[in-house]
MARFITOR-945528 format. One record per atom (N, C-alpha, C, O, CB): residue number from 1; atom name; x negated, y, z. Coordinates in steps of 0.1 Angstrom, whole numbers, always signed. Glycine has a CB too. Layout:
BEGIN
<rec><seq>NUM</seq><atom>CA</atom><u>X</u><v>Y</v><w>Z</w></rec>
...
//
This chain:
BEGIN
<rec><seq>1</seq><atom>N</atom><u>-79</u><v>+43</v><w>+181</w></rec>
<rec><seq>1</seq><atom>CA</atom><u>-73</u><v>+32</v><w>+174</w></rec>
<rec><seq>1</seq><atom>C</atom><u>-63</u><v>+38</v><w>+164</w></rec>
<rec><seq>1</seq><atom>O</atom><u>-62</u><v>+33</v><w>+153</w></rec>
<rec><seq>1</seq><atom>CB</atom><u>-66</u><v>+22</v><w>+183</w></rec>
<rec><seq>2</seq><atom>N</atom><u>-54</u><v>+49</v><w>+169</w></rec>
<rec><seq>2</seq><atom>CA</atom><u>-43</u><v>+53</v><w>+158</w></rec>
<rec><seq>2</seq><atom>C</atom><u>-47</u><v>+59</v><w>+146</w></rec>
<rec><seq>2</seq><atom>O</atom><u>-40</u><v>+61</v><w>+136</w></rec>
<rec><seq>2</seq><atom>CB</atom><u>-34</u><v>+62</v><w>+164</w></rec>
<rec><seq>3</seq><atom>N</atom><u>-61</u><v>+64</v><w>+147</w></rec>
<rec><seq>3</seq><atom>CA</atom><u>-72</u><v>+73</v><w>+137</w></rec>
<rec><seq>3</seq><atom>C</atom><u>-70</u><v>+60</v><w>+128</w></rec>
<rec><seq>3</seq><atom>O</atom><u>-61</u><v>+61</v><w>+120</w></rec>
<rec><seq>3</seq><atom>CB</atom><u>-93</u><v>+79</v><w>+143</w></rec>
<rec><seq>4</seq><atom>N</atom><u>-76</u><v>+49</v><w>+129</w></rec>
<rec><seq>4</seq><atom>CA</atom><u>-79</u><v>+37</v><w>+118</w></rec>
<rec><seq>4</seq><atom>C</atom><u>-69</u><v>+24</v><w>+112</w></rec>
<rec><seq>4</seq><atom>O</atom><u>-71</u><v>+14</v><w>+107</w></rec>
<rec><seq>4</seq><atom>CB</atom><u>-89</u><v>+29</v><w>+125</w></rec>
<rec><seq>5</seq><atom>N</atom><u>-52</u><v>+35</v><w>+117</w></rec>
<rec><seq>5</seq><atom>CA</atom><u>-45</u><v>+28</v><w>+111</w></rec>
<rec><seq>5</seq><atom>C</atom><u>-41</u><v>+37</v><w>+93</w></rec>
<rec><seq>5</seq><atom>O</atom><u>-40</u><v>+34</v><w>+81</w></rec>
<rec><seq>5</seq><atom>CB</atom><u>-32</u><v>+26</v><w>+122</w></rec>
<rec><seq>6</seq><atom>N</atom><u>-39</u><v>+45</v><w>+100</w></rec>
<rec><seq>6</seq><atom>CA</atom><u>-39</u><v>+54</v><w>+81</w></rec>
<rec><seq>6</seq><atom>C</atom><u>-47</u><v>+49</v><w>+74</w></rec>
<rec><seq>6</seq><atom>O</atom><u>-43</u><v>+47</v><w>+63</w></rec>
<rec><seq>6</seq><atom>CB</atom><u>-43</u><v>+71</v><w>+78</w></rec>
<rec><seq>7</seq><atom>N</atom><u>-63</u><v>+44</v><w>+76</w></rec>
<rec><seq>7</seq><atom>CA</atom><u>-71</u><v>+45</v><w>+68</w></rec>
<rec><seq>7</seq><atom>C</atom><u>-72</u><v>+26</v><w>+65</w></rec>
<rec><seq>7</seq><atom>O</atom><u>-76</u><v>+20</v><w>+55</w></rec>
<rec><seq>7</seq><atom>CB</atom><u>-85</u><v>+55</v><w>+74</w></rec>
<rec><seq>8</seq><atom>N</atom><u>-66</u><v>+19</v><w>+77</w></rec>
<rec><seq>8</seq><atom>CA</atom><u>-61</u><v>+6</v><w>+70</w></rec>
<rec><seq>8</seq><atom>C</atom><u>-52</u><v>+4</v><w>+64</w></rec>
<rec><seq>8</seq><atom>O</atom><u>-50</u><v>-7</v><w>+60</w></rec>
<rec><seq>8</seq><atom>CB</atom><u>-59</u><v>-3</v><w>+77</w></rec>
<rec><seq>9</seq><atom>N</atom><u>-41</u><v>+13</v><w>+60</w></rec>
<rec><seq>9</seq><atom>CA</atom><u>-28</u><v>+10</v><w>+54</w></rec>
<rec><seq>9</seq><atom>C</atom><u>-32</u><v>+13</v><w>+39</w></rec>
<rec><seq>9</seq><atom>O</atom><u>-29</u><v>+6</v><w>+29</w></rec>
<rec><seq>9</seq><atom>CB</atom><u>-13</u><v>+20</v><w>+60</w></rec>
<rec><seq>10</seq><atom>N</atom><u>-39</u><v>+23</v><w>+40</w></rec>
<rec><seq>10</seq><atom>CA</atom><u>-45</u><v>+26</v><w>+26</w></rec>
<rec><seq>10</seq><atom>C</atom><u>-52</u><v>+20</v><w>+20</w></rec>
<rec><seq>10</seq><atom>O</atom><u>-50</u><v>+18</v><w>+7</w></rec>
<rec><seq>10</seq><atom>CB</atom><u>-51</u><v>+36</v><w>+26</w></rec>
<rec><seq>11</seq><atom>N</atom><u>-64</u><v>+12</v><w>+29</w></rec>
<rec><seq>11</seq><atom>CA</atom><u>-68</u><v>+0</v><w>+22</w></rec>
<rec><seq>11</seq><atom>C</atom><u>-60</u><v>-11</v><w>+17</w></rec>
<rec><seq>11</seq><atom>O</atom><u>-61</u><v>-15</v><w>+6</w></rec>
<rec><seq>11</seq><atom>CB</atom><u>-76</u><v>-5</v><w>+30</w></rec>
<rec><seq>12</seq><atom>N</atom><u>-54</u><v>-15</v><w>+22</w></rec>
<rec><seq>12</seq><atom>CA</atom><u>-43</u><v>-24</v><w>+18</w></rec>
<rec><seq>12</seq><atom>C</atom><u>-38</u><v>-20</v><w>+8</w></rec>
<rec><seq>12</seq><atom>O</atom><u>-37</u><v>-29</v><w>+0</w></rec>
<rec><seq>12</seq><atom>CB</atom><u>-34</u><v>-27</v><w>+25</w></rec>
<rec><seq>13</seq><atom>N</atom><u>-32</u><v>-7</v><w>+4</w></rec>
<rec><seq>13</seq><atom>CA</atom><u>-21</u><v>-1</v><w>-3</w></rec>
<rec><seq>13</seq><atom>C</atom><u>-38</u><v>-1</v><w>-16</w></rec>
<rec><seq>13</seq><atom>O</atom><u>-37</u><v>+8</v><w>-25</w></rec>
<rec><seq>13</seq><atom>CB</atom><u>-11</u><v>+18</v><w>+8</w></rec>
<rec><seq>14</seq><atom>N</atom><u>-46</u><v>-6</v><w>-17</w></rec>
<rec><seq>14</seq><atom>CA</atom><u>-59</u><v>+1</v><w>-31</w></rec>
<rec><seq>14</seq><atom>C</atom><u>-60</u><v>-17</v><w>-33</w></rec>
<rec><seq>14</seq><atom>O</atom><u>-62</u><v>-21</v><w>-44</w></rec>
<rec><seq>14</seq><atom>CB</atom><u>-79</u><v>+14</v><w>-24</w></rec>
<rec><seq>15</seq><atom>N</atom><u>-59</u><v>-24</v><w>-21</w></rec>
<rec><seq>15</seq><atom>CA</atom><u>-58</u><v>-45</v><w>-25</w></rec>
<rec><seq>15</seq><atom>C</atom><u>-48</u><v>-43</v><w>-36</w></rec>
<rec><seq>15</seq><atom>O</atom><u>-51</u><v>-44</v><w>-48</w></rec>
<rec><seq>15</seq><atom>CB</atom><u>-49</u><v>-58</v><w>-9</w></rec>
<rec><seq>16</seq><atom>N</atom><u>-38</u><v>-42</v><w>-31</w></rec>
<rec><seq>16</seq><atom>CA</atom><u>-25</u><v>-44</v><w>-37</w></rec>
<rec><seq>16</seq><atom>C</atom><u>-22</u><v>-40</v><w>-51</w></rec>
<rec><seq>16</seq><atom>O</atom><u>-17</u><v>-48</v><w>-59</w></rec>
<rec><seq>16</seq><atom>CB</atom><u>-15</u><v>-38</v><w>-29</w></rec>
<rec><seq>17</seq><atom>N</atom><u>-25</u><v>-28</v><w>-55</w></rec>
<rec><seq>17</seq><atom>CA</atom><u>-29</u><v>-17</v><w>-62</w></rec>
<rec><seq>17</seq><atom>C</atom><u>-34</u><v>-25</v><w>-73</w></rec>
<rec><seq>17</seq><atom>O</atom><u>-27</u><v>-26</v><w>-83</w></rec>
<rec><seq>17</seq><atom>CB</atom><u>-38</u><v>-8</v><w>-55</w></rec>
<rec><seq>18</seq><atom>N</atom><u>-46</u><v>-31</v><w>-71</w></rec>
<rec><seq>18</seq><atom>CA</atom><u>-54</u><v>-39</v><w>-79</w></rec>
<rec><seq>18</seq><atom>C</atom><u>-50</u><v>-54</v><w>-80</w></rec>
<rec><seq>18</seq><atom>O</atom><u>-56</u><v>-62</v><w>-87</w></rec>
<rec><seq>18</seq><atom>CB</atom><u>-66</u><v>-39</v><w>-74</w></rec>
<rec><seq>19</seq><atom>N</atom><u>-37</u><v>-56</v><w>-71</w></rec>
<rec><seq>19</seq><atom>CA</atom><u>-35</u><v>-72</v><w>-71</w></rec>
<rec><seq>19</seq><atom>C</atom><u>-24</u><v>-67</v><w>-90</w></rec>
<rec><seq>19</seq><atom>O</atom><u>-25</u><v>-72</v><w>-101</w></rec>
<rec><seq>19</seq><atom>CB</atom><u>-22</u><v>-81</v><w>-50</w></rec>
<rec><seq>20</seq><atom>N</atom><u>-17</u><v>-55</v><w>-84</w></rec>
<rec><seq>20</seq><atom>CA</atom><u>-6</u><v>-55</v><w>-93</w></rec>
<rec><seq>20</seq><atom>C</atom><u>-14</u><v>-50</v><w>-109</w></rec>
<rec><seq>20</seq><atom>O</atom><u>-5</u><v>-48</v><w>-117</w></rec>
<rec><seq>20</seq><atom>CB</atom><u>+7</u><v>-45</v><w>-87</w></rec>
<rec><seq>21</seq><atom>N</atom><u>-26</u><v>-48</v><w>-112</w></rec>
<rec><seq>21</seq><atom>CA</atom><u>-30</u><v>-45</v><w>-122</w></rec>
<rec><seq>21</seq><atom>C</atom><u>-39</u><v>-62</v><w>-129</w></rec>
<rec><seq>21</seq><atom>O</atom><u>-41</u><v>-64</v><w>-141</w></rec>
<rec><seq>21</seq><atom>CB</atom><u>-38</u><v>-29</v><w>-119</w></rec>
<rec><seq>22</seq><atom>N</atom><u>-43</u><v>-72</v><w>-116</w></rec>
<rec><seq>22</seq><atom>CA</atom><u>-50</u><v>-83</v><w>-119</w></rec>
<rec><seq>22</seq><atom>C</atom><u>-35</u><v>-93</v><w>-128</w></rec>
<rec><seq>22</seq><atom>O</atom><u>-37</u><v>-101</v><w>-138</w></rec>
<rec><seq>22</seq><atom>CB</atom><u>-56</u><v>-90</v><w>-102</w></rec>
<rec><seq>23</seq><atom>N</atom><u>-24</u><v>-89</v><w>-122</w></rec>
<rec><seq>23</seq><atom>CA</atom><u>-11</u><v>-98</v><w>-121</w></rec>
<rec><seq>23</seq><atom>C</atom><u>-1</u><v>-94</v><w>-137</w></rec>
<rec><seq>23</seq><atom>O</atom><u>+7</u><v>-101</v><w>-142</w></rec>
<rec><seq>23</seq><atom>CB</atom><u>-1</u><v>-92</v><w>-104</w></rec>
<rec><seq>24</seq><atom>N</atom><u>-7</u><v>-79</v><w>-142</w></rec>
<rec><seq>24</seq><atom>CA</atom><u>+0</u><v>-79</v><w>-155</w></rec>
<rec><seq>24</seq><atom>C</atom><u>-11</u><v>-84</v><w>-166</w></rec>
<rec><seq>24</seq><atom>O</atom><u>-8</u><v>-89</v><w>-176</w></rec>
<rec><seq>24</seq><atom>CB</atom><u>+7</u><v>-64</v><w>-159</w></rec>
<rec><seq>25</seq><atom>N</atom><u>-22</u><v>-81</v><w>-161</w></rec>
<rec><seq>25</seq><atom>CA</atom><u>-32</u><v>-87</v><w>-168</w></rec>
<rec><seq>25</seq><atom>C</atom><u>-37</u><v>-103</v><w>-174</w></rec>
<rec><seq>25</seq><atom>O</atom><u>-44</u><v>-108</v><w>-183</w></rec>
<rec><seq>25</seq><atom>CB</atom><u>-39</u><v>-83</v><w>-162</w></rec>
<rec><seq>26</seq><atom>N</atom><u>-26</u><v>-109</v><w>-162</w></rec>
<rec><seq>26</seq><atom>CA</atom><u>-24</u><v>-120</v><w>-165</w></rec>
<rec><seq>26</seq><atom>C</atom><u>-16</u><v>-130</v><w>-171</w></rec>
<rec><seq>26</seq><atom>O</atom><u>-17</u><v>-142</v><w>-174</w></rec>
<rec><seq>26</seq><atom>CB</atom><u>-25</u><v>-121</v><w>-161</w></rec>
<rec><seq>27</seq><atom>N</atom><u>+0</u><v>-116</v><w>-171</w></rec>
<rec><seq>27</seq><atom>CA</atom><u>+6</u><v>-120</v><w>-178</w></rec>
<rec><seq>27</seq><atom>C</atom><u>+22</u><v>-126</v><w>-165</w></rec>
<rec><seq>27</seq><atom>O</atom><u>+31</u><v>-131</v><w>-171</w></rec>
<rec><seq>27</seq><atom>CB</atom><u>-3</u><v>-129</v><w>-187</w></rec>
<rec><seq>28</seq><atom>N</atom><u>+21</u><v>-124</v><w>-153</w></rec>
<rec><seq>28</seq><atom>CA</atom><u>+28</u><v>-129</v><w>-144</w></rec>
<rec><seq>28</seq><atom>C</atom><u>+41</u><v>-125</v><w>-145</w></rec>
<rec><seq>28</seq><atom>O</atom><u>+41</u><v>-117</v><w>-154</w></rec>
<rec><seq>28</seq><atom>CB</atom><u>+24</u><v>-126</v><w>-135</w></rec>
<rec><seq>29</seq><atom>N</atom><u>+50</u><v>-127</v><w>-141</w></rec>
<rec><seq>29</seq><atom>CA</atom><u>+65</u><v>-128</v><w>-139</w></rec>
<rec><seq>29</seq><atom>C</atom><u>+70</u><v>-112</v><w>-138</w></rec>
<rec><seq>29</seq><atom>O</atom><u>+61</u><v>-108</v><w>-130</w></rec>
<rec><seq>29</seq><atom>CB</atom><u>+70</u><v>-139</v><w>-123</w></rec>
<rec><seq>30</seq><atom>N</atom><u>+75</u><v>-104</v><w>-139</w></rec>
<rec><seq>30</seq><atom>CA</atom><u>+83</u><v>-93</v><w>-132</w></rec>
<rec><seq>30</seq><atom>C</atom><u>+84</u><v>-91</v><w>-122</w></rec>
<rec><seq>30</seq><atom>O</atom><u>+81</u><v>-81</v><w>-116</w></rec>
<rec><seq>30</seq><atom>CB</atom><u>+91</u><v>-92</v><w>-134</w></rec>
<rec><seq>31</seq><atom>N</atom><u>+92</u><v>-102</v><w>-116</w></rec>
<rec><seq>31</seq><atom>CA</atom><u>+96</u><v>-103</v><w>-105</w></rec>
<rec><seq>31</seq><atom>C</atom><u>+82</u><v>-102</v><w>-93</w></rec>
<rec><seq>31</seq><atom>O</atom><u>+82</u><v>-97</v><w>-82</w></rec>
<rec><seq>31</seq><atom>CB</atom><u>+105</u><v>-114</v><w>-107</w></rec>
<rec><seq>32</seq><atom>N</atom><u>+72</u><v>-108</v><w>-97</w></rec>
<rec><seq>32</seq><atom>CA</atom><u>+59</u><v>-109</v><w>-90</w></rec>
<rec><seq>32</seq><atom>C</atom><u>+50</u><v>-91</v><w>-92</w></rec>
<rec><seq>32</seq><atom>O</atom><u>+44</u><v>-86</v><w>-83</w></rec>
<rec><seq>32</seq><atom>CB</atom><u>+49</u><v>-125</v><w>-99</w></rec>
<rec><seq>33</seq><atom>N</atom><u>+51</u><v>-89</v><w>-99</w></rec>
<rec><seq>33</seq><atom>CA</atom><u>+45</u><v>-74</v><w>-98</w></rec>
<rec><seq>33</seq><atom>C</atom><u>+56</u><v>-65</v><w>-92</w></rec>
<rec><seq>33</seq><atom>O</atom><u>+55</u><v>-56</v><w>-84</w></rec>
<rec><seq>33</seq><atom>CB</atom><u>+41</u><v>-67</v><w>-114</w></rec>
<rec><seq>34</seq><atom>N</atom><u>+64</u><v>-68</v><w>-97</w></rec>
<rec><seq>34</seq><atom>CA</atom><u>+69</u><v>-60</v><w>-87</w></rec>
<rec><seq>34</seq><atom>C</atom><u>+73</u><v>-57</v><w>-71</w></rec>
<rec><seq>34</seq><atom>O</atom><u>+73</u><v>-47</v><w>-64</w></rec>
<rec><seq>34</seq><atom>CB</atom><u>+76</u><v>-61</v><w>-90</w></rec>
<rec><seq>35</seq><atom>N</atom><u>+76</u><v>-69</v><w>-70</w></rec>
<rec><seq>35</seq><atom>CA</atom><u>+70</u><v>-72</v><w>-54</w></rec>
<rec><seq>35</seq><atom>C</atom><u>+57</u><v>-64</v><w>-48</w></rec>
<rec><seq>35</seq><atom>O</atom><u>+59</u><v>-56</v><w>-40</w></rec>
<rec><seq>35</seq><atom>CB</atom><u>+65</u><v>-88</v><w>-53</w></rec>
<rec><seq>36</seq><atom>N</atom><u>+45</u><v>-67</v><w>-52</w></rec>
<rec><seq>36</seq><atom>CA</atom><u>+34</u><v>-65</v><w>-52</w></rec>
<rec><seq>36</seq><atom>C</atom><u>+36</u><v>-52</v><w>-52</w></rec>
<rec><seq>36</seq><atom>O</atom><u>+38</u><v>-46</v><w>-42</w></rec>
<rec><seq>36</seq><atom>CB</atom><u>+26</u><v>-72</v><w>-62</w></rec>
<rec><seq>37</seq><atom>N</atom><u>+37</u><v>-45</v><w>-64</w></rec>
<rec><seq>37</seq><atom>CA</atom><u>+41</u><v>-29</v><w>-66</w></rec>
<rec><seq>37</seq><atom>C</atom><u>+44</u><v>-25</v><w>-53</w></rec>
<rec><seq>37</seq><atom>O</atom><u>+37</u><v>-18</v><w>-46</w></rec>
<rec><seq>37</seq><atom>CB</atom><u>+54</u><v>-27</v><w>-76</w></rec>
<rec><seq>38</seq><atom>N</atom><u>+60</u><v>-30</v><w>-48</w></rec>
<rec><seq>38</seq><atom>CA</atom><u>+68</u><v>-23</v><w>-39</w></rec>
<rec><seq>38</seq><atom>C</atom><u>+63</u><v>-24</v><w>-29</w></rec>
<rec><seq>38</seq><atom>O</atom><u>+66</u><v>-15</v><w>-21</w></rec>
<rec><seq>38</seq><atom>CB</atom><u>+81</u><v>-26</v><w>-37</w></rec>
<rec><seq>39</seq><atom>N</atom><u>+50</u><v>-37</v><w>-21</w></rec>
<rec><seq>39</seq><atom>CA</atom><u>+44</u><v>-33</v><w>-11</w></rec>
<rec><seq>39</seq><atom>C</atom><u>+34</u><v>-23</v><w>-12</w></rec>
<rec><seq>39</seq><atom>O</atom><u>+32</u><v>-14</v><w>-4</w></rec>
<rec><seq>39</seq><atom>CB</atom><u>+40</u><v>-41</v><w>-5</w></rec>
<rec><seq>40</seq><atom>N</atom><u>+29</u><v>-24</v><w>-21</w></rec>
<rec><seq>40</seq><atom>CA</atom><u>+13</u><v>-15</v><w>-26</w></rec>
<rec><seq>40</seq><atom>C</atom><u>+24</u><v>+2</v><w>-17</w></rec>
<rec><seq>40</seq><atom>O</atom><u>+22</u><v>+10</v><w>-7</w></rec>
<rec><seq>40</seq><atom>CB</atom><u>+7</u><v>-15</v><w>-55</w></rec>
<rec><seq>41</seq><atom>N</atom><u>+36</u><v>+2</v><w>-29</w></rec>
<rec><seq>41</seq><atom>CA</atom><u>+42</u><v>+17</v><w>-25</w></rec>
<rec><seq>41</seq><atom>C</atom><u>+46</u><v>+17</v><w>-4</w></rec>
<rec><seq>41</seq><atom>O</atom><u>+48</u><v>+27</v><w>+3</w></rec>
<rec><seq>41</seq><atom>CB</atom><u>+61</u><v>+18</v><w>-38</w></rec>
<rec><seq>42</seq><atom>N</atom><u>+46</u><v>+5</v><w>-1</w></rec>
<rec><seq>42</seq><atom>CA</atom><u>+53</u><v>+8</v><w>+13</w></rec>
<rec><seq>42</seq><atom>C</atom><u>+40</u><v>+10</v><w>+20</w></rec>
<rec><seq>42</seq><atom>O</atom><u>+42</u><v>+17</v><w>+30</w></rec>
<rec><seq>42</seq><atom>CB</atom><u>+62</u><v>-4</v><w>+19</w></rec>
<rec><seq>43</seq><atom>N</atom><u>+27</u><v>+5</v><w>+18</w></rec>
<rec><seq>43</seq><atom>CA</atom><u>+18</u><v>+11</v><w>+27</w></rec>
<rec><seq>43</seq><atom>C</atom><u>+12</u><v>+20</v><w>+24</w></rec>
<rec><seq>43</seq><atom>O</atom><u>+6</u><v>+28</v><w>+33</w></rec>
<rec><seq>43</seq><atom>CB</atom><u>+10</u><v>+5</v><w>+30</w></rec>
<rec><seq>44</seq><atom>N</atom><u>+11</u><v>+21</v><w>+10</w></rec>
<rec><seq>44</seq><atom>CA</atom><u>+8</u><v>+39</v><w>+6</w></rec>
<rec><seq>44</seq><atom>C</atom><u>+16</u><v>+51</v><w>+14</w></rec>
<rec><seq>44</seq><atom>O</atom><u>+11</u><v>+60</v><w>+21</w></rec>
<rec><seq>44</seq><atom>CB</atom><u>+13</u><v>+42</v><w>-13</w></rec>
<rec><seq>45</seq><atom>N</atom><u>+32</u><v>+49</v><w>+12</w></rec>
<rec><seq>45</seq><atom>CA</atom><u>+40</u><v>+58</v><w>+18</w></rec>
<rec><seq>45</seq><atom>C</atom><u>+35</u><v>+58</v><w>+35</w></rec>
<rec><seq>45</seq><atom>O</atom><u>+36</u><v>+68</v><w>+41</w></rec>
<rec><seq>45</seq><atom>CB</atom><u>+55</u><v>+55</v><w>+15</w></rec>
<rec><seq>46</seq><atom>N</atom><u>+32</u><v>+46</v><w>+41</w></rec>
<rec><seq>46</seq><atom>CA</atom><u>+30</u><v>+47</v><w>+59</w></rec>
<rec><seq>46</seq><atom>C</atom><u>+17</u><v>+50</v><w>+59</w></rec>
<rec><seq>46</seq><atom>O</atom><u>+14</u><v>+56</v><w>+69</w></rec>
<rec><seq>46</seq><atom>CB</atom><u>+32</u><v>+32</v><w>+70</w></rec>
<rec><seq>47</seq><atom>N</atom><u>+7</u><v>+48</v><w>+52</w></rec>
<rec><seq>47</seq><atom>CA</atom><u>-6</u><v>+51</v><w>+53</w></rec>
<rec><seq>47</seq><atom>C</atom><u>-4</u><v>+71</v><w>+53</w></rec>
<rec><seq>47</seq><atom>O</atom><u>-9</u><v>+78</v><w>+62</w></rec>
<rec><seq>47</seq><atom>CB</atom><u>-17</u><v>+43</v><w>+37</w></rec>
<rec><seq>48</seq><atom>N</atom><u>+3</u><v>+77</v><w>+44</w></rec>
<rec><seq>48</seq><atom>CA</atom><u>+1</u><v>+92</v><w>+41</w></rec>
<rec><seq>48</seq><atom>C</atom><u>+11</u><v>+95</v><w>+50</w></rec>
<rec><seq>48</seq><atom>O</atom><u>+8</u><v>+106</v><w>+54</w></rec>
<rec><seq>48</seq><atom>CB</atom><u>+2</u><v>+99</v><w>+26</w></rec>
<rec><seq>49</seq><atom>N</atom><u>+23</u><v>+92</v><w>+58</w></rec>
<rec><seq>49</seq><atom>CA</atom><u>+32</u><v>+93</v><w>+65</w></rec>
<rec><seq>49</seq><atom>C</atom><u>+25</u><v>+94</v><w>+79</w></rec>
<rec><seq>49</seq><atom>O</atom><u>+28</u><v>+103</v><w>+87</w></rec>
<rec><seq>49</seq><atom>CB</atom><u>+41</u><v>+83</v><w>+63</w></rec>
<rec><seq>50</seq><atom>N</atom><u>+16</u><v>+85</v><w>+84</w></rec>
<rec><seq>50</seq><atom>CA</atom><u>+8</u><v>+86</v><w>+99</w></rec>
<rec><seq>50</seq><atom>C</atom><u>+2</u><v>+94</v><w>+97</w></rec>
<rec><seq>50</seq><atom>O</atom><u>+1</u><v>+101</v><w>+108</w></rec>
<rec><seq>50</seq><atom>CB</atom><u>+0</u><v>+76</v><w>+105</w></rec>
<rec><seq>51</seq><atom>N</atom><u>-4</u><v>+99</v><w>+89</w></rec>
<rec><seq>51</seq><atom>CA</atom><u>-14</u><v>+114</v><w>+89</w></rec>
<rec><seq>51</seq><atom>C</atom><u>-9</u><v>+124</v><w>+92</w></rec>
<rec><seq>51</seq><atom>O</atom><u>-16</u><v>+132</v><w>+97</w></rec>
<rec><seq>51</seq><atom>CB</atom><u>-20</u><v>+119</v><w>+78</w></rec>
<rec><seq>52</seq><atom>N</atom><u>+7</u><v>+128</v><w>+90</w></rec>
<rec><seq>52</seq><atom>CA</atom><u>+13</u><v>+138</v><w>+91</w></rec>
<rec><seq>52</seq><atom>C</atom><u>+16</u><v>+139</v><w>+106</w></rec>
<rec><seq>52</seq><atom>O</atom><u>+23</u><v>+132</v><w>+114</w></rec>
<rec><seq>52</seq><atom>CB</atom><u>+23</u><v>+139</v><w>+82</w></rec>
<rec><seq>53</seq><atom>N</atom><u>+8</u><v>+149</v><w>+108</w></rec>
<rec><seq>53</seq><atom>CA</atom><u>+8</u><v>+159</v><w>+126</w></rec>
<rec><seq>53</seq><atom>C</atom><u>+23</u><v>+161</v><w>+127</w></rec>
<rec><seq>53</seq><atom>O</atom><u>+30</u><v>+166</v><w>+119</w></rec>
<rec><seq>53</seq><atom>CB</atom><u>-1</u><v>+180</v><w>+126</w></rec>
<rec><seq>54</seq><atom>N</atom><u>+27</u><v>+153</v><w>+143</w></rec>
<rec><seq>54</seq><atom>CA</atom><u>+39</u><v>+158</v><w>+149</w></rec>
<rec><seq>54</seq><atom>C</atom><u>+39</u><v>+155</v><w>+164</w></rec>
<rec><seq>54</seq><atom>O</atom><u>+29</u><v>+150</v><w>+169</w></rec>
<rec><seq>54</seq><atom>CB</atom><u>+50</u><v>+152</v><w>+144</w></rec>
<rec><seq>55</seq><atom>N</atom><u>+50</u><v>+158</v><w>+171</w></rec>
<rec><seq>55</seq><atom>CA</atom><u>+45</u><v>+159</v><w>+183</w></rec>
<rec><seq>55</seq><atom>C</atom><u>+35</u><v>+146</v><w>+192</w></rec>
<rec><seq>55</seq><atom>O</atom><u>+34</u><v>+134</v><w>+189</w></rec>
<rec><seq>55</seq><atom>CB</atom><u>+57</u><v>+161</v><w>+190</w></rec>
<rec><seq>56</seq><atom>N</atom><u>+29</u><v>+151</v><w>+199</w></rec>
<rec><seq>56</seq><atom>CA</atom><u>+19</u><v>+138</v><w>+207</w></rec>
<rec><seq>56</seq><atom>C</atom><u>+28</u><v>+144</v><w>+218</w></rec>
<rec><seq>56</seq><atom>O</atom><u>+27</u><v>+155</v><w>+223</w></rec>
<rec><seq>56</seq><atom>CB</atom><u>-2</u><v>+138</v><w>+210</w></rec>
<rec><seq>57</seq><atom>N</atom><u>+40</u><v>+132</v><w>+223</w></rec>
<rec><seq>57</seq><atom>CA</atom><u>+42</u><v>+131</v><w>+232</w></rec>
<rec><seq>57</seq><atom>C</atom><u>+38</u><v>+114</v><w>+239</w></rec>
<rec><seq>57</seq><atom>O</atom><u>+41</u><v>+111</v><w>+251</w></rec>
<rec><seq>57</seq><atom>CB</atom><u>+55</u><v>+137</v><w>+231</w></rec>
//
C-alpha cells in the first residue's frame, strides 16, 4: 500500500497540473490558478518526498 501512495500523489499532482493550464485558458481569476497551482505543487513535493529512502522503523 505505501508503494501506491507516491504514484497517487503524482497522479493528482498531473490532474491539477492540467486543471491549472484548462483554468488560464479560460481566462479564470488569479486567485483560482493559483490555488490550483499551490496544490498541484503540494502533491508534487509529497509524491517525490515519500520516495525518498529513510529509516523503516
Amino acid at each position: 500500500m505505501s508503494s501506491f501512495v507516491p504514484v497517487l500523489l503524482l497522479m493528482i499532482a498531473g490532474i491539477l497540473a492540467g486543471g491549472v493550464i484548462s483554468l488560464v485558458k479560460q481566462g479564470a481569476t488569479k486567485f483560482s490558478i493559483g490555488l490550483v497551482g499551490a496544490l498541484c505543487l503540494l502533491a508534487l513535493a509529497g509524491g517525490v518526498l515519500w520516495m525518498i529512502p529513510g529509516d523503516a522503523t
